[in-house]
BATOR-896998 format. One record per residue (C-alpha): residue number from 1; residue in one letter; y, z, x. Coordinates in nm, 3 decimals, padded with zeros to 5 digits. Layout:
    n  res        Y        Z        X
  NUM    A        Y        Z        X
...
END
This chain:
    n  res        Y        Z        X
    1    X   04.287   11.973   12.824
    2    X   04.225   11.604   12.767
    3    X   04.188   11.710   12.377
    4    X   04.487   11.855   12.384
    5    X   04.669   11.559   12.556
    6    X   04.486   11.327   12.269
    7    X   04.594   11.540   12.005
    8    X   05.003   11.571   12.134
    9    X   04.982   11.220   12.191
   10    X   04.883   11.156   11.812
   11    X   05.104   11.390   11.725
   12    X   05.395   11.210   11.879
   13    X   05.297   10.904   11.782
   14    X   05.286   10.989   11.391
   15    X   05.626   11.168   11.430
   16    X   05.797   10.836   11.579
   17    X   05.652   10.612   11.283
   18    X   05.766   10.861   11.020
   19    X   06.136   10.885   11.189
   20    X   06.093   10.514   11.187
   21    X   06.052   10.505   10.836
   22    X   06.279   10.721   10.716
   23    X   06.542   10.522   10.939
   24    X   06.444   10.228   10.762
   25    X   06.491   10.427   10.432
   26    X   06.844   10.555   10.545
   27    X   06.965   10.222   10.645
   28    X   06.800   10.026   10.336
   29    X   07.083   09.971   10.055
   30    X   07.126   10.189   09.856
   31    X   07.293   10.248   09.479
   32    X   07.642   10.432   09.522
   33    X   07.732   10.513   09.158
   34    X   08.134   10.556   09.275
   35    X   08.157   10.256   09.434
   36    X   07.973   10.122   09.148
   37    X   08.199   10.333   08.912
   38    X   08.491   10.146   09.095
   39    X   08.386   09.797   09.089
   40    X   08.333   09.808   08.711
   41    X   08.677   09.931   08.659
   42    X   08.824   09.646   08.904
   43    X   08.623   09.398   08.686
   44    X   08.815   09.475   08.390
   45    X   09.133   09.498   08.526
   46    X   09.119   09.152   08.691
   47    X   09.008   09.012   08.338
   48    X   09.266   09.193   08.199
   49    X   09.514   08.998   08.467
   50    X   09.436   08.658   08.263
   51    X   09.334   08.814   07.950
   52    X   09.603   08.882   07.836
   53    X   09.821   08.910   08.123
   54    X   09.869   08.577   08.225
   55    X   09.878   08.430   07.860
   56    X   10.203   08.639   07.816
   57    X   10.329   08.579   08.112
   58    X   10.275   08.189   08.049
   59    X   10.345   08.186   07.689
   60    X   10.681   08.386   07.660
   61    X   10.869   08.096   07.928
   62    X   10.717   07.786   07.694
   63    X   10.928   07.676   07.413
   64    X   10.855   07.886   07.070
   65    X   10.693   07.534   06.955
   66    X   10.414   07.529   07.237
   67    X   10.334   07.884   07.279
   68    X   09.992   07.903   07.071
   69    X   09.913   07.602   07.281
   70    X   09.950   07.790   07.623
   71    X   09.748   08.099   07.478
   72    X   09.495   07.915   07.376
   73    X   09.426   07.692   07.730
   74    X   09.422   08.060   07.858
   75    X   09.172   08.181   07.669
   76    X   08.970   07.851   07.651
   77    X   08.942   07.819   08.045
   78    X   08.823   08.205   08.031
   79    X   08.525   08.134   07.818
   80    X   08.461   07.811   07.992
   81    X   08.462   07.962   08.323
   82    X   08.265   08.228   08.242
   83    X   07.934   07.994   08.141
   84    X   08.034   07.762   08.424
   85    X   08.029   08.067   08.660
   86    X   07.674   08.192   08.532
   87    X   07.506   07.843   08.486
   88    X   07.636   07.716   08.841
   89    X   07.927   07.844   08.985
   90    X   07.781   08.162   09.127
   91    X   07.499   07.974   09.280
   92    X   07.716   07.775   09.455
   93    X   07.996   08.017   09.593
   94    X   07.719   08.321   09.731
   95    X   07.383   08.171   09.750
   96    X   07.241   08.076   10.116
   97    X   07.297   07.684   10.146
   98    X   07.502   07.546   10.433
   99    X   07.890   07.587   10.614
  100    X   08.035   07.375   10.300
  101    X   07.813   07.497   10.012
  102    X   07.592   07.763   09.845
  103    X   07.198   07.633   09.744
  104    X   07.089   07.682   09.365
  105    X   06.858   07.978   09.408
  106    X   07.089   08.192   09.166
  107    X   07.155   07.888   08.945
  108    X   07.171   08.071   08.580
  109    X   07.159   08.413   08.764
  110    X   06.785   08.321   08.836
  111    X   06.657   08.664   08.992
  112    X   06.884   08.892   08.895
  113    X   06.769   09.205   08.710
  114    X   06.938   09.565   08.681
  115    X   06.788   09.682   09.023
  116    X   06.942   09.397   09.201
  117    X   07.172   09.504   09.472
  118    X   07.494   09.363   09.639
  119    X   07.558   09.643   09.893
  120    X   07.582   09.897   09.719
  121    X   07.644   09.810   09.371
  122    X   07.468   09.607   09.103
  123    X   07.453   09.248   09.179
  124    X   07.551   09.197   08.785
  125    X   07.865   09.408   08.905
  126    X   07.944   09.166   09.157
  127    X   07.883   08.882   09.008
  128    X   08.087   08.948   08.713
  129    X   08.374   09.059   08.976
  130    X   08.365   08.698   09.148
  131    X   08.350   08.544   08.765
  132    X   08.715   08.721   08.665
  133    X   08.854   08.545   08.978
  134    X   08.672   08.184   08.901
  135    X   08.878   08.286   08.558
  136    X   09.192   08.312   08.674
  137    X   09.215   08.031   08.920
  138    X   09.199   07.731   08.716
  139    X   09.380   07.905   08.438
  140    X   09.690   07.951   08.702
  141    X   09.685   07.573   08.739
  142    X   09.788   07.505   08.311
  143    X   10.122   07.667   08.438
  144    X   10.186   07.382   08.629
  145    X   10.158   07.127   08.346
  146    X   10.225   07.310   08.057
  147    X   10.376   07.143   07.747
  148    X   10.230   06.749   07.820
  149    X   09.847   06.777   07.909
  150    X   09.600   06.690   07.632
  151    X   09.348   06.990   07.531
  152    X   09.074   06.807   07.578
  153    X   09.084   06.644   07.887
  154    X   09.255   06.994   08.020
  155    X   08.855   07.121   07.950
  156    X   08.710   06.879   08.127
  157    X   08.936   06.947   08.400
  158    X   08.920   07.323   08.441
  159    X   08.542   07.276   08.416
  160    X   08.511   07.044   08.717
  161    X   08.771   07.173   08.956
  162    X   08.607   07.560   08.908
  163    X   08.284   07.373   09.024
  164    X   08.416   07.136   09.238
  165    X   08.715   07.271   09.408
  166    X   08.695   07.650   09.375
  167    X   08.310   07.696   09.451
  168    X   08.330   07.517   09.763
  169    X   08.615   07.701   09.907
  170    X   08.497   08.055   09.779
  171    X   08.201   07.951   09.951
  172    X   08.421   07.870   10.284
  173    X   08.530   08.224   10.320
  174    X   08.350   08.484   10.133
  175    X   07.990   08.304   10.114
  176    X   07.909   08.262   10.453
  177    X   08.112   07.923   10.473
  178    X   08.250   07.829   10.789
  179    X   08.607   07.946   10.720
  180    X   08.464   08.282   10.745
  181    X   08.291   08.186   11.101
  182    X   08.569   08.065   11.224
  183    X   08.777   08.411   11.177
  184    X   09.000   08.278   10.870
  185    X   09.121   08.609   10.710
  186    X   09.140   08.595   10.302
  187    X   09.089   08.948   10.192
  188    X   09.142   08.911   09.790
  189    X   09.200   08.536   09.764
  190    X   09.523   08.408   09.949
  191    X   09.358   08.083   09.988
  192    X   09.087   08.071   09.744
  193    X   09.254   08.140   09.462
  194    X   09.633   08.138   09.475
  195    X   09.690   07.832   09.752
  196    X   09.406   07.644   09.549
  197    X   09.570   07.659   09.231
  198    X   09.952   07.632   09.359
  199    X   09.836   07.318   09.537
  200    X   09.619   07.164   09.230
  201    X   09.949   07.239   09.004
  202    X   10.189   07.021   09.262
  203    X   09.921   06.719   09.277
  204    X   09.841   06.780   08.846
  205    X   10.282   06.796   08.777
  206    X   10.288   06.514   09.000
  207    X   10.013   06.316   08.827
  208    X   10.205   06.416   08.480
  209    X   10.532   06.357   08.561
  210    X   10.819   06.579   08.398
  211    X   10.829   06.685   08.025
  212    X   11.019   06.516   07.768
  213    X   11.362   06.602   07.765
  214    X   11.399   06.747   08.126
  215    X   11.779   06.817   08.217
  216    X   11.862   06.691   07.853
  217    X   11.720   06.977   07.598
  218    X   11.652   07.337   07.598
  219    X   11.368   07.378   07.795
  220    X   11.423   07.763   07.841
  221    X   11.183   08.049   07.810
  222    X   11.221   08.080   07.427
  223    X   11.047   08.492   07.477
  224    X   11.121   08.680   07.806
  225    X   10.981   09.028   07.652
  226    X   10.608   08.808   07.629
  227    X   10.644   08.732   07.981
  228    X   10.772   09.043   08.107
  229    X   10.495   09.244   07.938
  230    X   10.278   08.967   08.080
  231    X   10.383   09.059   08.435
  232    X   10.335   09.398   08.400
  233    X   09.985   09.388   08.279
  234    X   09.909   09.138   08.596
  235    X   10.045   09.390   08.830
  236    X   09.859   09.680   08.727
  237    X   09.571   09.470   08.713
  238    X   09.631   09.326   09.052
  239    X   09.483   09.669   09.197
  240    X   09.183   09.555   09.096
  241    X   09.183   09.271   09.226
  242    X   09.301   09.356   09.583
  243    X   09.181   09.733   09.611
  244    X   08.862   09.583   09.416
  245    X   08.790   09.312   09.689
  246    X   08.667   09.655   09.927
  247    X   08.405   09.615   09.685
  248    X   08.370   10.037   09.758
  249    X   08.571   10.329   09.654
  250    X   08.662   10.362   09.999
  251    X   08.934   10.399   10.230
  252    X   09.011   09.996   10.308
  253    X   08.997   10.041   09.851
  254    X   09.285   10.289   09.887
  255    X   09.522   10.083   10.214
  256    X   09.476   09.851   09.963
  257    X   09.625   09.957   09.646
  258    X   09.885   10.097   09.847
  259    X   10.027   09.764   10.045
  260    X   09.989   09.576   09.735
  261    X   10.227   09.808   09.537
  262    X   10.473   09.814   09.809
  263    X   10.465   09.479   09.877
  264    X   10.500   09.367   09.546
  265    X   10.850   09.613   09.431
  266    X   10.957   09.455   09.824
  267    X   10.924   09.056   09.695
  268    X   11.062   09.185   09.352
  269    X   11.417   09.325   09.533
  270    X   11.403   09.032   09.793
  271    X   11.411   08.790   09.520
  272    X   11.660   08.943   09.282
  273    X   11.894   08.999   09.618
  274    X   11.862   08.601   09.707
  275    X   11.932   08.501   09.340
  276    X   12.217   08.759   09.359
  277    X   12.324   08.603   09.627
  278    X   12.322   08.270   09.505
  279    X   12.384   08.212   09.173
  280    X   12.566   08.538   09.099
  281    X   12.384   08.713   08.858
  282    X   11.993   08.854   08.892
  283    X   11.781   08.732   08.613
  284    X   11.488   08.903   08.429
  285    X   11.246   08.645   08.499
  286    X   11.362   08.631   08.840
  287    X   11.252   08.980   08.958
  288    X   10.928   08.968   08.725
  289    X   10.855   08.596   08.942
  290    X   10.949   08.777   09.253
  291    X   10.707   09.061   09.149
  292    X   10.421   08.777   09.140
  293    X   10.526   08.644   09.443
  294    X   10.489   08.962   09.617
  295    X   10.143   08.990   09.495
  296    X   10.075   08.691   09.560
  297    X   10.142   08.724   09.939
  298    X   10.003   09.052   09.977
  299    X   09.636   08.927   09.859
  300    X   09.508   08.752   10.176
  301    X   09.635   09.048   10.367
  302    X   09.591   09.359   10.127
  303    X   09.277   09.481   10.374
  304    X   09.435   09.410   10.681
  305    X   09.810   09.532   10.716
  306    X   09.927   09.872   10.747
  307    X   10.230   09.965   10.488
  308    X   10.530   09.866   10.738
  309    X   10.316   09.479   10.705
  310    X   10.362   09.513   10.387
  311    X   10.682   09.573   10.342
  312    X   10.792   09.262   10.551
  313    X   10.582   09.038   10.367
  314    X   10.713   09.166   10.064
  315    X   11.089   09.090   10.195
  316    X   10.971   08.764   10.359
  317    X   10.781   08.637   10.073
  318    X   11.005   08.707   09.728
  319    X   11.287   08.471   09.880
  320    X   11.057   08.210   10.013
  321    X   10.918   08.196   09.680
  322    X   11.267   08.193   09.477
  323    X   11.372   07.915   09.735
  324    X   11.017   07.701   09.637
  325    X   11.046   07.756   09.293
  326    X   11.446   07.649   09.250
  327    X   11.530   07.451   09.607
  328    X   11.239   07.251   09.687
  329    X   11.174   07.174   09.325
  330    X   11.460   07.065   09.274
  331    X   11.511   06.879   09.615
  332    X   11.170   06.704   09.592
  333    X   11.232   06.672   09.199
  334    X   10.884   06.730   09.083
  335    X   10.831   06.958   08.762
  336    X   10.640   07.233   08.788
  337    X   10.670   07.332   08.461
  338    X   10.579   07.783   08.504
  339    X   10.639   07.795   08.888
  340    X   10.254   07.719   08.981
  341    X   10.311   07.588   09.280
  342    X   10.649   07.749   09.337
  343    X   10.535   08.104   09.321
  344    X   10.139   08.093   09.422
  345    X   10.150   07.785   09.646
  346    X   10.443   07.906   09.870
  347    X   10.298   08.284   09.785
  348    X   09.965   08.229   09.886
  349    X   10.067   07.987   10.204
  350    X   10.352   08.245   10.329
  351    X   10.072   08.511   10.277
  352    X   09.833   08.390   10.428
  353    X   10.012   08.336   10.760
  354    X   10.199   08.646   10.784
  355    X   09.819   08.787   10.742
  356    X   09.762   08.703   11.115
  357    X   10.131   08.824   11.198
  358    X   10.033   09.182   11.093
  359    X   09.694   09.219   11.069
  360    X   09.597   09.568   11.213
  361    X   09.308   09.570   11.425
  362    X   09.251   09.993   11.336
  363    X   09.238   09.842   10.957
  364    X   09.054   09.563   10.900
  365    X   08.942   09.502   11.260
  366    X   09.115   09.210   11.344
  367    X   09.439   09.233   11.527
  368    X   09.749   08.966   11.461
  369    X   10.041   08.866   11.633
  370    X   10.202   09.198   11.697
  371    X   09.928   09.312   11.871
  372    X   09.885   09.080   12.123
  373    X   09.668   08.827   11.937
  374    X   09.855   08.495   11.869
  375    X   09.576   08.327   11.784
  376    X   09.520   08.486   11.457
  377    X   09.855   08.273   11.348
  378    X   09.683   07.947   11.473
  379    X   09.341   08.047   11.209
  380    X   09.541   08.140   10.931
  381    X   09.681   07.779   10.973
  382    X   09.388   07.633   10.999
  383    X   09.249   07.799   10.687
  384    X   09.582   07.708   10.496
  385    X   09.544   07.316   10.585
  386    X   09.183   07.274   10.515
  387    X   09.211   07.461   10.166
  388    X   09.524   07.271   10.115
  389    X   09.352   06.921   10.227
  390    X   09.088   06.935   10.020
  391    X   09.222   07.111   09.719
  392    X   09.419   06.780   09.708
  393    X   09.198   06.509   09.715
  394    X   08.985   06.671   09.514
  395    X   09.228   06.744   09.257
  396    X   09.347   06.409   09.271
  397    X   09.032   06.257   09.230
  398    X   08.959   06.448   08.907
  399    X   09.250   06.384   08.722
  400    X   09.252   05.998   08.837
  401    X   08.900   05.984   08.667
  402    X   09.036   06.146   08.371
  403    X   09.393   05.926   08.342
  404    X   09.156   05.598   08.342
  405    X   08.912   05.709   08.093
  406    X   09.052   05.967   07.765
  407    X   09.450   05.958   07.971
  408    X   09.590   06.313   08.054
  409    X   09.935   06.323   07.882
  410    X   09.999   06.367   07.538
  411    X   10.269   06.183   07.355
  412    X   10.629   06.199   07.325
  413    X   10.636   06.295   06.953
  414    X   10.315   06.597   07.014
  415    X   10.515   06.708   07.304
  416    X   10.817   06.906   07.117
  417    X   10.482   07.045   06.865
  418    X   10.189   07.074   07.101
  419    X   10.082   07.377   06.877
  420    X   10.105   07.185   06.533
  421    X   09.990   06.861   06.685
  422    X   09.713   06.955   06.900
  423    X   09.590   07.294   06.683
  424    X   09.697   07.284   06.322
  425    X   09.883   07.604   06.405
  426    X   10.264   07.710   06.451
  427    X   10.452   08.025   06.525
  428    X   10.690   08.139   06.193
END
């Protein structure tokens, strides 16, 4: 009998370590080749969103003189970023350093080889998913100055703000920053991407001053087709970038997609109906602004609100953004050349608190405002004014440096041919 009892209890014992084990095995990550399937495609399409989206978009509301020049700080601050991002940026947005900062333990992707996992996709996946938004960021900002910056100090700039500005703050909410610990909600990038750049544009138009000719000359988008093609392509590839941020082809991928569409066609109306309203005709590039407005607002929120959310932000947010980009221009006379500030500033600031308005707990398991938790308002705040505080200085700082050493602005005469005077090239 006392065999017996030896033998059951060995028995037991072996089954408990193998269920142990295979628990371990279950719980271990694992490849999923349709969230992986997903994540590639949401890589492209936010590439695509710059590349050539935002070019277009940019380009066709320049004047026919200084188009090649927009294009081509587009595609320069892509390829830029892109080294930056491998060589350092990464590093410092997602590797384990401290509340402000990542270390530089993934410094030129050190470590990373094809069976290298971020959940459960390839961390080359990932990594290249973060690098389209470290693209897009800084290349929002040219918007803001466009026809009087110098190329070459616009680099130098791009370069340091990605590392400087935008790796910190990704760092703050998605890389284990304290942002993120303190409950600041950014799904996709309300304030890492679109309040950061719609902040650096005010300080860099500021900095600049207004273009030559300003309320004298023409100054009018000289191609509205380039920009409205340009629009289009950035909101089909905005899926990717909100519905990609589940970083899954999941259910949060697919609440996602949906908000973002309605909330964008919501900000499109809104805005057309205010300039309807007030100036008595609706412009093209007013409902294609509205349009970016709307997802714009919808990106710090896209995995939190349920479709009615949505829809109010999209109302709320397209005639906030008309009144920043024409009233409070205009009122605080500062030129923001594209509408950086105007539409992703306001955007991404409006978004980001209405986030803890109607954030759903049953969604992204935080409730807001309308269900009983005030206090979500107070965070989003909180998050809005420390991105905006030190987007700021830190903007400021750079482009100071830059004015006292190689000067920022171009001259008079290159102004009215930035593409002849600055690239040897002009559009016939």
């Amino acid at each position: 009998m006392q065999k017996k009892s030896y033998l059951t209890a060995i028995t037991g014992l072996t089954l408990l370590c193998s269920a142990g084990t295979a628990l371990a095995q279950d719980t271990a990550p694992k490849l999923d080749s349709g969230d992986t399937a997903w994540m590639l495609t949401s890589t492209v399409l936010v590439l695509m969103m710059t590349i050539p989206g935002l070019a277009l978009f940019y380009g066709g509301m320049v004047r026919r003189s200084n188009v090649l020049s927009m294009l081509m700080q587009c595609f320069t601050v892509c390829c830029l970023s892109t080294v930056l991002w491998m060589v350092l940026g990464y590093s410092l947005a997602f590797a384990e350093g401290n509340a402000f900062i990542g270390g530089l333990d993934r410094a030129f992707l050190l470590g990373m080889g094809v069976d290298s996992l971020s959940g459960t996709i390839p961390e080359s996946v990932f990594m290249t998913f973060q690098m389209t938004f470290a693209i897009i960021t800084p290349a929002l900002i040219t918007g803001a100055f466009a026809d009087r910056m110098k190329f070459g100090p616009m680099i130098v700039f791009s370069g340091v703000w990605m590392l400087a500005v935008y790796a910190p703050i990704t760092h703050w909410v998605w890389g284990g920053g304290f942002l993120a610990g303190d409950g600041v909600l950014d799904f996709a990038g309300g304030t890492v991407v679109h309040i950061n750049a719609g902040v650096a544009g005010l300080v860099a138009a500021l900095m600049l001053g207004k273009r030559a000719g300003l309320g004298s000359e023409n100054l009018a988008p000289h191609n509205l087709i380039y920009s409205v093609i340009g629009a289009s392509l950035l909101w089909v590839g905005w899926f990717g970038f909100n519905a990609g941020s589940a970083v899954a082809a999941n259910g949060t991928a697919g609440m996602a997609m949906a908000v973002t569409q309605i909330c964008t066609a919501a900000a499109a109306l809104s805005w057309m109906a205010v300039e309807w309203a007030v100036r008595g005709k609706p412009s093209v590039l007013g409902i294609i602004s509205g349009a970016v407005g709307g997802l714009v607002a919808i990106t710090p929120a896209a995995g939190f609100v349920d479709p009615t959310g949505a829809l109010a932000i999209g109302l709320i947010s397209g005639g906030a953004c008309f009144l920043g980009a024409t009233w409070l221009k205009n009122r605080l006379k500062y030129d923001d050349a594209l509408d950086c500030f105007g539409v992703h500033g306001i955007g991404g600031i409006v978004g980001a608190l209405l986030t803890g308005v109607f954030a759903v707990e049953a969604i992204g398991g935080t409730a807001g405002l309308l269900e009983g938790n005030p206090g979500q308002v107070w965070t989003q705040l909180y998050g809005v004014l420390a991105t905006i505080g030190y987007c700021a200085v830190m903007t400021f700082v750079i482009l100071k440096a830059l004015d006292l050493t190689v000067g920022l602005r171009v001259t008079p005469e290159q102004e009215r041919e930035l593409d002849l005077a600055l690239h040897g090239e002009i559009v016939h």
